[in-house]
ZAGUVO-908477 format. One record per residue (C-alpha): x, y, z. Coordinates in pm, 1 decimal, always signed. Example, Ala and Ser with C-alpha at 12.3 -4.5 7.8 and 13.67 -1.06 7.14 Angstrom:
+1230.0 / -450.0 / +780.0
+1367.0 / -106.0 / +714.0
//
This chain:
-1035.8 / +1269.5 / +388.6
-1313.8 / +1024.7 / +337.8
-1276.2 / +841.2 / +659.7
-904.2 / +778.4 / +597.4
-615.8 / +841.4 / +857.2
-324.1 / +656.5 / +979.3
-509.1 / +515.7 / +1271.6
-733.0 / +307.7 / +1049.7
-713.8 / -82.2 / +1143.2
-599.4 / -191.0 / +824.8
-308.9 / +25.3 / +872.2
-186.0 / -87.0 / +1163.9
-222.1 / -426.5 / +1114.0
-12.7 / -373.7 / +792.4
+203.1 / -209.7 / +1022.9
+241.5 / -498.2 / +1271.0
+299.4 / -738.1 / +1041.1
+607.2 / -525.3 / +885.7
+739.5 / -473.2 / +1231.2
+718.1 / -831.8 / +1287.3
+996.5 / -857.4 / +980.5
+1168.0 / -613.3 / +1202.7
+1101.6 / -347.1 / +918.4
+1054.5 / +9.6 / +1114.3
+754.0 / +182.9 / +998.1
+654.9 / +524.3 / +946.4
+250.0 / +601.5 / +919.4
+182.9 / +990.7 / +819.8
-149.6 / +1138.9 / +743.5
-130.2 / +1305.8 / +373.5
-183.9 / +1688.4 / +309.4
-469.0 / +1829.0 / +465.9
-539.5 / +1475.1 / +638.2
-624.1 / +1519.2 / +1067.6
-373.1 / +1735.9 / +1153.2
-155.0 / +1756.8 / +846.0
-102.7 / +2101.2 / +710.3
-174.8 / +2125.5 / +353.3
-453.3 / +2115.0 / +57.1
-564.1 / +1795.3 / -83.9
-558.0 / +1749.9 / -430.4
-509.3 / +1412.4 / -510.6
-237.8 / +1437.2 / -719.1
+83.9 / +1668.5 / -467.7
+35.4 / +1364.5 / -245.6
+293.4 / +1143.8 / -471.8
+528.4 / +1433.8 / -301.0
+403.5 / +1345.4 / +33.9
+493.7 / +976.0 / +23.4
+823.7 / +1130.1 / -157.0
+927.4 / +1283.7 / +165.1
+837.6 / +967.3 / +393.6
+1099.1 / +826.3 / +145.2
+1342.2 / +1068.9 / +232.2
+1339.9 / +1056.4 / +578.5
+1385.9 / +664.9 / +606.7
+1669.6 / +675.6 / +403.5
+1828.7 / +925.3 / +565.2
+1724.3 / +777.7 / +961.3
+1769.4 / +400.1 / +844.0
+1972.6 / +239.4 / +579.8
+1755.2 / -52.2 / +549.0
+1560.6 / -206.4 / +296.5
+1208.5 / +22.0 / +269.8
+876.0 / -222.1 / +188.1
+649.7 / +30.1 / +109.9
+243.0 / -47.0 / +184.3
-55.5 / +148.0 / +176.9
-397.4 / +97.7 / +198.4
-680.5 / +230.9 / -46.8
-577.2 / +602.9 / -160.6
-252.2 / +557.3 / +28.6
-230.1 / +263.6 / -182.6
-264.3 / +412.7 / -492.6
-68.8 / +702.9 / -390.2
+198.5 / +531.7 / -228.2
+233.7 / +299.8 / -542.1
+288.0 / +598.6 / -798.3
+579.5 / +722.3 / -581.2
+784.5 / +384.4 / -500.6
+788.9 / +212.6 / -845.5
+1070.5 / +425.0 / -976.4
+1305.8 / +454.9 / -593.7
+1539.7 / +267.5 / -606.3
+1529.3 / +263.3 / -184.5
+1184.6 / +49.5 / -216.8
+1254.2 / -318.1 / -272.2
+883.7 / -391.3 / -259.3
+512.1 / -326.5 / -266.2
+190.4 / -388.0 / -71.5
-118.7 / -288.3 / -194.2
-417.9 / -283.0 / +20.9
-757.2 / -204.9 / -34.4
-602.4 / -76.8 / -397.1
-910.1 / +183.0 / -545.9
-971.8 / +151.1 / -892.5
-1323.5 / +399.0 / -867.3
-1358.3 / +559.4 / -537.3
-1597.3 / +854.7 / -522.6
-1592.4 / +973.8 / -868.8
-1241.4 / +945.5 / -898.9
-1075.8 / +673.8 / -1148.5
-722.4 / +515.9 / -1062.6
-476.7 / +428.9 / -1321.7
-224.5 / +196.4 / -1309.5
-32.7 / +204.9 / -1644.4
+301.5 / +293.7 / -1470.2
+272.8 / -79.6 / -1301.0
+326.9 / -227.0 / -1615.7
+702.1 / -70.1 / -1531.7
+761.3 / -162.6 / -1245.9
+964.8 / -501.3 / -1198.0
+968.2 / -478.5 / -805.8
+769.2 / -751.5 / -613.3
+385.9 / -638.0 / -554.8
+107.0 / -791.8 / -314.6
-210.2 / -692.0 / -415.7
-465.9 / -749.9 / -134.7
-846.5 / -682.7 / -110.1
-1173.9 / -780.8 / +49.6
-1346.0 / -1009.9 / -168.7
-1634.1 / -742.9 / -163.6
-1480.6 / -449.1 / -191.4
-1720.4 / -190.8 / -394.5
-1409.3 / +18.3 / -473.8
-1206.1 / -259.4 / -638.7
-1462.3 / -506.8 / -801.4
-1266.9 / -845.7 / -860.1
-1258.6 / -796.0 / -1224.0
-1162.2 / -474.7 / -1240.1
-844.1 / -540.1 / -971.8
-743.7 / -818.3 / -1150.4
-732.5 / -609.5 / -1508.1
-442.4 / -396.4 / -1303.3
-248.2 / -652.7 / -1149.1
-293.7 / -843.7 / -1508.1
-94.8 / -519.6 / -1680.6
+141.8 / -491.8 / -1411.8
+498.5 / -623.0 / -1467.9
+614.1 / -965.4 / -1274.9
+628.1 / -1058.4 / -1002.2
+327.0 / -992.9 / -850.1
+29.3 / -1174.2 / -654.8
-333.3 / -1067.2 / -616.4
-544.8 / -1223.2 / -275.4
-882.0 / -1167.1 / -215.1
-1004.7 / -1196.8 / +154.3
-1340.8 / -1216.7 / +220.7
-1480.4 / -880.0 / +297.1
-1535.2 / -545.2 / +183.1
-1257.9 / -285.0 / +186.0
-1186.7 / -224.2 / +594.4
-1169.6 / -606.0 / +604.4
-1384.5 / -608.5 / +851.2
-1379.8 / -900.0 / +1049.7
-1075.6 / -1077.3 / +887.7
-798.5 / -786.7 / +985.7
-617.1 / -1130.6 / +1124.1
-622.3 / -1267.6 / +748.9
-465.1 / -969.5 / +649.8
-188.6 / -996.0 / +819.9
-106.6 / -1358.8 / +791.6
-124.4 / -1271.3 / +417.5
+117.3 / -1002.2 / +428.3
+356.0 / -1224.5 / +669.8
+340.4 / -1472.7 / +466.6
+443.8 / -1298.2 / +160.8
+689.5 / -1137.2 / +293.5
+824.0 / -1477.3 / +401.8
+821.9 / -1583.2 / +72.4
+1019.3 / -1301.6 / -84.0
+1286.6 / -1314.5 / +175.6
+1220.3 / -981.9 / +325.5
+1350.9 / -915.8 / +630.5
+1587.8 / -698.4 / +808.3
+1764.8 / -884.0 / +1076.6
+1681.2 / -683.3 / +1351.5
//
């Protein structure tokens, strides 16, 4: 829905830069997404990223880093804050008004896990000051990087990646694989 899919650059560029960590990832379209079976609705999604959840504990027992980008973002945030399975959070691309719709973040403000908050610079679905108001309410620790850009990241996909690597570095996330 609205030009999203797990085949989207930003994706898999979050998604090489978790494998690099030797983190194995799972990317799923959402209800009613490409192939998926399902209605969209915005809100049985949560249950979506629920079941992703699900099956990595049950195939892996490893640490699970979740990220998502824009409404998987959003999405994917709502579900991981309270699992106990998810030792982190990337945010990319995070929506705060996206076609009509407004995202709320209140629940961040309980959520003590480590959060990277990344967008483009010109993103016209997360205006700076309106990001920085979430990541401002949500509990420590937490980081917010602006890339230059608008939401795709288009041309700076690279920069996206080094930023993710680079956090994860710094939180000590990694598998050992």
């Amino acid at each position: 829905m609205f030009g999203g899919s797990m085949h989207n650059k930003v994706v898999f560029h979050a998604m090489k830069a978790l494998h690099s960590f030797g983190f194995p990832v799972l990317r799923f379209n959402f209800r009613g997404t490409g192939l998926s079976a399902g209605q969209h609705d915005g809100r049985a999604e949560v249950e979506d990223v629920q079941t992703a959840l699900s099956w990595l504990k049950q195939e892996f027992s490893l640490p699970i880093v979740f990220a998502g980008f824009s409404f998987g973002a959003a999405t994917g945030l709502r579900a991981c804050c309270p699992d106990p399975a998810v030792s982190a959070l990337i945010s990319l691309g995070t929506p705060v008004e996206a076609d009509g719709r407004l995202y709320s973040y209140r629940f961040l403000g309980d959520c003590p896990k480590p959060k990277l908050f990344v967008s483009g610079d010109h993103d016209p679905f997360g205006p700076h000051e309106a990001l920085e108001e979430v990541v401002a309410t949500a509990a420590d620790p937490k980081e917010l990087v602006f890339i230059p850009g608008d939401h795709f990241f288009a041309g700076y996909l690279t920069d996206l990646r080094l930023t993710i690597e680079s956090w994860l570095q710094e939180q000590g996330l990694r598998t050992g694989l």
